[in-house]
C-alpha angles and dihedrals in degrees: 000000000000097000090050098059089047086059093058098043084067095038124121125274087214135076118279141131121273131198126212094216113196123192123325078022094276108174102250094172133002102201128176127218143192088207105023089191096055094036089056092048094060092069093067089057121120113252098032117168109272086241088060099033087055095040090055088050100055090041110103094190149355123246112197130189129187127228126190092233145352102268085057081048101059095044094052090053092055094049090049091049094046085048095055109018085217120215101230099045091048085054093047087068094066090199097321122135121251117226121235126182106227128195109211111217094248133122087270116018126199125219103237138189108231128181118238087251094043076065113096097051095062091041094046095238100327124151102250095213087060098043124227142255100229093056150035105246113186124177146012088212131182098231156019110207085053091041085053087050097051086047086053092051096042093046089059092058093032099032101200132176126257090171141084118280126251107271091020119127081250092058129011107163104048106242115178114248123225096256086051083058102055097034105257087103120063094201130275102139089060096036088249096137127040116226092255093060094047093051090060089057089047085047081050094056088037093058090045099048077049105065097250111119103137087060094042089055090047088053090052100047092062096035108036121352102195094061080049086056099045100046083047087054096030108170107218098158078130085062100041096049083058092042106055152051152174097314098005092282099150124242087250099124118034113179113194120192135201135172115226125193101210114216091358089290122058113057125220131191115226120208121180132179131217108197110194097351090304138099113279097192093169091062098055120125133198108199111197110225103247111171104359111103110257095243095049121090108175090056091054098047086055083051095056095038090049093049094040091054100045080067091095085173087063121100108262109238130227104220125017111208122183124195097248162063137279106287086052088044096044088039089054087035089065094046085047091059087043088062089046087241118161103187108120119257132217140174138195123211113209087196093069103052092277098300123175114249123195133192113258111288090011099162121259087241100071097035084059090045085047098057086044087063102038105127088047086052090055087044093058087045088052103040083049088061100040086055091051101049090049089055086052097052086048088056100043089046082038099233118155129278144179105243129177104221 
């Protein structure tokens, strides 16, 4: 454990991928970071989840490599992965499909986001985990919101066609399609590019997805120098504002909260969880409302924060978010200190057009990250009501439902 932690002090301040190696240096977890240096140090943080906790025992050493941004960064992570096929990030996903791009052998390909058990339609039967050789497969990637995001990125430098090309029974007439108009399509539908010259966009994104990007530059400067420019200079604030947190803990976990008064009377304390950006449904929990007065929500809201923290078995989150302003926010807040919790904390008052609402000092850092992640924030405060409404309506109905008493 020692070693390990010498391994972090000298660590890099910059993005990069790092590997959890075991004995006879076997690969336990490929991860990716923004900040290596602050990422590796979170798993020496107390409360991590039993599955991490487990995986940085067995490791025997860190291997870190740099990137010169995220994007980089998150390639690099999926052909690792791919590569090794690592214990612990096949178990992370909990039964959860991987996402691969795929590039479809046609006269103008498309880039496209599959799931893990989309797969096999696309491979004719192939194992996924071996690849194909009908197809390009790259990945496995964590996830699909941020694989959408790199696609959007690397389009802007390799515009490349999603529509139907110009004379085909799709489109006749050849009539320009909306990415042609604002410069993320070449040109097929309006016969703008041959299939020669397409090819040589799709082989671009191929050497990128592949890891290759020296050779990819040196390909550029000589073909086209202002691609080589803009994948030198890639802008991927879309990505960072997904990747990172407070100290560098990733968004991995985000836990919402409601408070629900079933048939207008008993009242019932909702928590969702968003893993990764999307719905966890198997991890929802429905607190009855046990001490707290039925008219008082803030004191139910403390109720449900202090039981669902005494399940030590439970997954810790990343990021805590109430649906409120600042008297329910400086009210949890105060529960929170009382446990001793550290996550960051953040409401959103619907009375004041959603905004975003912090405990007192929170750092600049995460109020930045917050308002990055806005829309996935209203989505948790949504999805925290819906479930509580639909709770209501099973009791009333009396339909059974898991409730924690």
């Amino acid at each position: 454990m020692s070693t390990l932690k010498d391994k972090i002090k000298t660590a890099p301040a910059g993005p990069g991928v790092y590997q959890f190696l075991g004995k006879k240096d076997q690969v336990l977890y490929v991860g990716r970071a923004l900040n290596l240096k602050r990422r590796l140090a979170g798993y020496f943080r107390p409360n991590l989840e039993l599955r991490i906790r487990e995986m940085v025992e067995l490791s025997e050493r860190i291997k870190i490599k740099e990137t010169d941004n995220l994007l980089e960064a998150i390639i690099l992570e999926a052909n690792l992965i791919k590569k090794y096929w690592p214990k612990y990030n096949i178990r992370e996903k909990d039964n959860r499909s991987f996402v691969y791009l795929v590039i479809p052998k046609a006269d103008y390909p498309a880039p496209m986001i599959v799931r893990q058990r989309e797969l096999e339609k696309f491979s004719k039967g192939s194992d996924p985990r071996k690849g194909q050789t009908l197809l390009r497969v790259f990945g496995p990637f964590q996830s699909y919101r941020i694989l959408k995001d790199v696609l959007k990125i690397v389009r802007r430098i390799f515009p490349y066609s999603a529509c139907q090309p110009a004379g085909s029974l799709g489109n006749p007439f050849g009539k320009p399609c909306f990415n042609y108009q604002i410069g993320l399509c070449p040109g097929v539908c309006v016969g703008r590019i041959s299939k020669q010259d397409y090819r040589k966009i799709i082989r671009n994104i191929i050497l990128l997805f592949s890891g290759q990007k020296k050779r990819l530059l040196k390909k550029l400067e000589k073909d086209n120098p202002a691609q080589a420019r803009a994948l030198r200079q890639i802008q991927d604030v879309a990505l960072i504002s997904r990747e990172e947190i407070s100290g560098g803990a990733r968004i991995n976990r985000i836990e919402g909260y409601d408070i629900s008064h079933l048939s207008g009377k008993e009242p019932y304390g909702a928590m969702v969880v968003f893993t990764n950006g999307q719905l966890d449904n198997g991890q929802y929990r429905l607190f009855k409302i046990r001490t707290a007065p039925k008219n008082d929500d803030l004191r139910a809201l403390r109720e449900m924060i202090v039981r669902r923290f005494a399940h030590l078995e439970w997954p810790w989150p990343d990021l805590i978010l109430i649906d409120g302003g600042k008297p329910q926010v400086d009210f949890v807040w105060r529960a929170m200190k009382e446990l001793q919790l550290s996550i960051p904390l953040i409401g959103i008052s619907k009375y004041q057009n959603d905004k975003l609402v912090f405990p007192a000092k929170t750092k600049k850092s995460i109020k930045d990250l917050a308002m990055g992640i806005k829309k996935t924030l209203q989505a948790v405060r949504d999805e925290a009501h819906r479930f509580g409404l639909r709770a209501s309506r099973q009791k009333r109905s009396k339909i059974s439902l898991s409730v924690i008493q």
